[in-house]
C-alpha positions in Angstrom: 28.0 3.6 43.0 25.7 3.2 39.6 23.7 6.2 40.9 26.5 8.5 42.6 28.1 8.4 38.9 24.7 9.0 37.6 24.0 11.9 39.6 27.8 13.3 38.7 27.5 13.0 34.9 24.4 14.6 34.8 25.3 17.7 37.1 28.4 17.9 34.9 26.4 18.2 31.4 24.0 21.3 32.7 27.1 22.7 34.0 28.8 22.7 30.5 25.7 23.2 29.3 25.2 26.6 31.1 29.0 27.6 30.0 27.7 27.3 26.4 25.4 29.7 26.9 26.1 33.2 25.7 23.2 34.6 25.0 22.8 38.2 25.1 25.9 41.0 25.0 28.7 39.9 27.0 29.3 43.6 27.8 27.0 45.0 30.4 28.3 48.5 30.7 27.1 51.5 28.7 26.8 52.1 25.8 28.5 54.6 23.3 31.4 54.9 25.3 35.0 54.6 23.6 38.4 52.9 24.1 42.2 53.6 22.3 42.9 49.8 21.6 46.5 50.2 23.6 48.0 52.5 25.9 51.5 53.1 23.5 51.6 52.9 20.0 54.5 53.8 17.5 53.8 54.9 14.1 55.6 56.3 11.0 54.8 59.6 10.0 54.1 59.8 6.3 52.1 62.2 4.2 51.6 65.1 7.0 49.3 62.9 9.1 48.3 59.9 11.5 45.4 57.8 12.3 45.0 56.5 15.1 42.5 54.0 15.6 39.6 54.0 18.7 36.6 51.4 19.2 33.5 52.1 21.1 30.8 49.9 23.2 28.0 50.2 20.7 27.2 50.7 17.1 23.5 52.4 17.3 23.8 55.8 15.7 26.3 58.7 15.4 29.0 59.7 17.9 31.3 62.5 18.5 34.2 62.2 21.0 36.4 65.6 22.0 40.1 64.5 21.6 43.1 66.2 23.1 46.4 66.3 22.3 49.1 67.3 24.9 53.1 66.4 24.6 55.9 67.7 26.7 58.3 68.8 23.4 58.4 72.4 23.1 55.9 73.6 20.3 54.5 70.4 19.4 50.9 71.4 20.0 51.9 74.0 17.3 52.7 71.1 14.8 50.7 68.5 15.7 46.9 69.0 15.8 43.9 66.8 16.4 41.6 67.4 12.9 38.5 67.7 15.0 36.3 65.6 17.2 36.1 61.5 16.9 33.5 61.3 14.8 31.4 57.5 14.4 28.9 56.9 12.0 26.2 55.2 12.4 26.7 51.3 12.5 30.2 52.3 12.9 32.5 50.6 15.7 36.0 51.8 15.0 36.8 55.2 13.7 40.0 56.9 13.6 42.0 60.1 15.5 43.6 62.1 12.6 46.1 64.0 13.5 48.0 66.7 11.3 51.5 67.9 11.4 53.2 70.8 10.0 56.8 72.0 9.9 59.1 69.2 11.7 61.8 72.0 11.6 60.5 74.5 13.9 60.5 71.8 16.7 62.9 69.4 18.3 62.6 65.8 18.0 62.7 63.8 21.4 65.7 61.9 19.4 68.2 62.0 16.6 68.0 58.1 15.9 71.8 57.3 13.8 72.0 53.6 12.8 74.9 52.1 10.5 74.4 50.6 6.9 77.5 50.0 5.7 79.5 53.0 5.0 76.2 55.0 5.2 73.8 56.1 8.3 69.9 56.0 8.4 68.7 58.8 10.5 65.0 59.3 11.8 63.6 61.9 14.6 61.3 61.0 17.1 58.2 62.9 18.3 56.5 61.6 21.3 52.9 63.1 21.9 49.2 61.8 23.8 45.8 61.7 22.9 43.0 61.6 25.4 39.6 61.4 25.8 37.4 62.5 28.7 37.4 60.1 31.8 33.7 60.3 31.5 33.8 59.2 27.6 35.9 55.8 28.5 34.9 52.4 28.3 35.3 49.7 31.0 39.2 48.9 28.9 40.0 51.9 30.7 42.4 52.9 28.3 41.4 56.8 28.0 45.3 57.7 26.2 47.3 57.2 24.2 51.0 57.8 23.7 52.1 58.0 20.3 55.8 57.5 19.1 55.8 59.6 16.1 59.3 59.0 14.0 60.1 59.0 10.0 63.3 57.9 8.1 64.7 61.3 7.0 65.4 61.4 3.0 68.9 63.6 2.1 69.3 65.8 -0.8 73.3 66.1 -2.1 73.9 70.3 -1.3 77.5 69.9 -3.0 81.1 70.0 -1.4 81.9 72.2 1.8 85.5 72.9 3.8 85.8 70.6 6.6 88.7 71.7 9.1 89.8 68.6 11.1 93.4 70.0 11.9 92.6 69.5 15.3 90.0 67.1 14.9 90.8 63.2 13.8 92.3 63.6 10.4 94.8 66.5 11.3 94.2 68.7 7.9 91.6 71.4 6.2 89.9 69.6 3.4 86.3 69.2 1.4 83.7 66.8 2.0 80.3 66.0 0.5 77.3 67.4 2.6 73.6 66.4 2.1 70.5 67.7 3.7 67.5 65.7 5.1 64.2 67.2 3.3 62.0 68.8 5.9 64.5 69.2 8.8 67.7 70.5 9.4 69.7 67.5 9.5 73.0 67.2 7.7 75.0 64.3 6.9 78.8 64.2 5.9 80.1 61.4 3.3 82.6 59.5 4.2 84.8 62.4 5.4 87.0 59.8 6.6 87.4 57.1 3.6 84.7 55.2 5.7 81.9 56.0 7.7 79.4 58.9 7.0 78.1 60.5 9.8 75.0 63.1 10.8 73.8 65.7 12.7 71.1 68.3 13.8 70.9 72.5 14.0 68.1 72.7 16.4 65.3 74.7 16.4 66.8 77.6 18.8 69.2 77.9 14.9 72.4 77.7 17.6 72.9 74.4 18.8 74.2 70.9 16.8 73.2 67.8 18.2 75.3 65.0 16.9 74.9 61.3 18.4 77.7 58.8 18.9 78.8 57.2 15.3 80.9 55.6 13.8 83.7 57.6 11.9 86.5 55.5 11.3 88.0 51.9 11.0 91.4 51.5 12.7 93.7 48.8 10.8 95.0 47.9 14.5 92.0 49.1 17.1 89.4 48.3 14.7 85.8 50.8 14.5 86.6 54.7 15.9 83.5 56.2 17.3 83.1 59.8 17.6 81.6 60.3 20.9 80.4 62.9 23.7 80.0 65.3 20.8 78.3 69.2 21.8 78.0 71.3 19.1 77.2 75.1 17.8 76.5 76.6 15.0 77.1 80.4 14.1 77.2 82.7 11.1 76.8 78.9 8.6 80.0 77.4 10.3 79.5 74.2 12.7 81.7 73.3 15.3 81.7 70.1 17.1 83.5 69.2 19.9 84.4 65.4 20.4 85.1 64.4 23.7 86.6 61.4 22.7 87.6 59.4 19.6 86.7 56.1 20.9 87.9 52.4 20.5 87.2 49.2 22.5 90.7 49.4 23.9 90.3 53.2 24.8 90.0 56.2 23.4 92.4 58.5 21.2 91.4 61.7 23.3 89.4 64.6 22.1 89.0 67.2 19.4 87.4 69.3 17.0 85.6 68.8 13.8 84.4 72.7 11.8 81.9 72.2 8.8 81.4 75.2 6.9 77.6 74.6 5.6 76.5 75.2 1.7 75.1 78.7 1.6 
């Protein structure tokens, strides 16, 4: 038995012993070929462009890596635009995709984020877009693309008072509001027309059609938060119309009706 354990304990040190080798680079594939570090990234869009960062197999001189950017959003490949090839410099690993953007206005975002603070409403857009790299340019990661969720927090601007006509909309009478526009894109947001919630919306690029998301409009004494919901909108001539499908609360919904916004000249 003295020699059986013998035997055991020394087969088991040269096998930890070759574990602890690592000698040499663990990769084996070639060289100077490149990777996006993950296959869906989000980022905030600030200061009219992104980086995105890329790593490659090998450090040993220069490198330059076409990039192409593609997204399903009318006009984005107008807005967005790849500034150049991936460029690495010698002894340089990890470089960086920059990617410009222009006017966020002449384009629609994928989304009109709305979410409540307090009385008020943050509102961002989203703009989804990838970046690739030719298959024969990718490392064993095999990650060759990237999609990038592109958003910013939209900043308003007061633009005054404007008529809002709710006679057959939730407050039943023609009166003025306080209107602000988001810098950059044609967003608008209404203070407190209510005496509670403000809520905001979007003129799309086509300069006819409001998009306006479920929010928050009211608080009921008896059925508690009033949402305005299923809203389709137009625009025409500076006047905005939105139809509500419903005036919703958790015990039902008040019915329908229509909210006109006459926008600051």
């Amino acid at each position: 038995m003295k020699i059986i354990n013998s035997l055991l304990v020394a087969a088991s040190a040269i096998l930890f012993t070759a574990c602890d080798k690592t000698e040499g680079a663990l990769y084996s594939g070639d060289t100077n070929k490149v990777s996006f570090l993950s296959a869906t990234t989000s980022m905030n869009m600030e200061g009219g462009s992104l980086k995105i960062p890329v790593g490659r197999t090998s450090t040993a001189g220069e490198l330059s890596v076409p990039v192409t950017l593609t997204a399903s959003g009318e006009g984005y490949t107008n807005v967005f635009t790849v500034d150049g090839p991936l460029q690495f410099a010698n002894g340089e690993g990890k470089s960086y995709v920059t990617v410009n953007y222009g006017d966020l206005s002449t384009i629609d975002p994928s989304s009109l984020p709305v979410a409540s603070s307090g009385l008020d409403v943050n509102v961002g857009l989203a703009f989804p877009f990838t970046l690739s790299v030719a298959e024969e340019n990718v490392s064993l990661s095999n990650i060759g693309s990237v999609t990038i969720n592109a958003s910013n927090a939209l900043k308003f601007q007061d633009m005054g008072t404007v008529e809002l006509n709710s006679e057959e909309g939730w407050q039943g009478e023609i009166f003025d509001v306080e209107i602000q526009k988001a810098e950059g894109a044609n967003v608008y947001k209404v203070v407190s027309p209510f005496g509670a919630n403000s809520f905001a919306f979007m003129i799309k690029s086509d300069g006819k059609t409001v998009v306006c998301p479920n929010q928050v409009i009211y608080n009921h004494s008896t059925y508690g938060a009033v949402s305005m919901s299923t809203v389709t909108g137009t625009v025409e001539d500076g006047v905005v119309t939105l139809n509500v499908g419903d005036y919703t609360v958790s015990a039902g919904s008040f019915g329908g009706g229509v909210e006109i916004i006459k926008l600051p000249e």
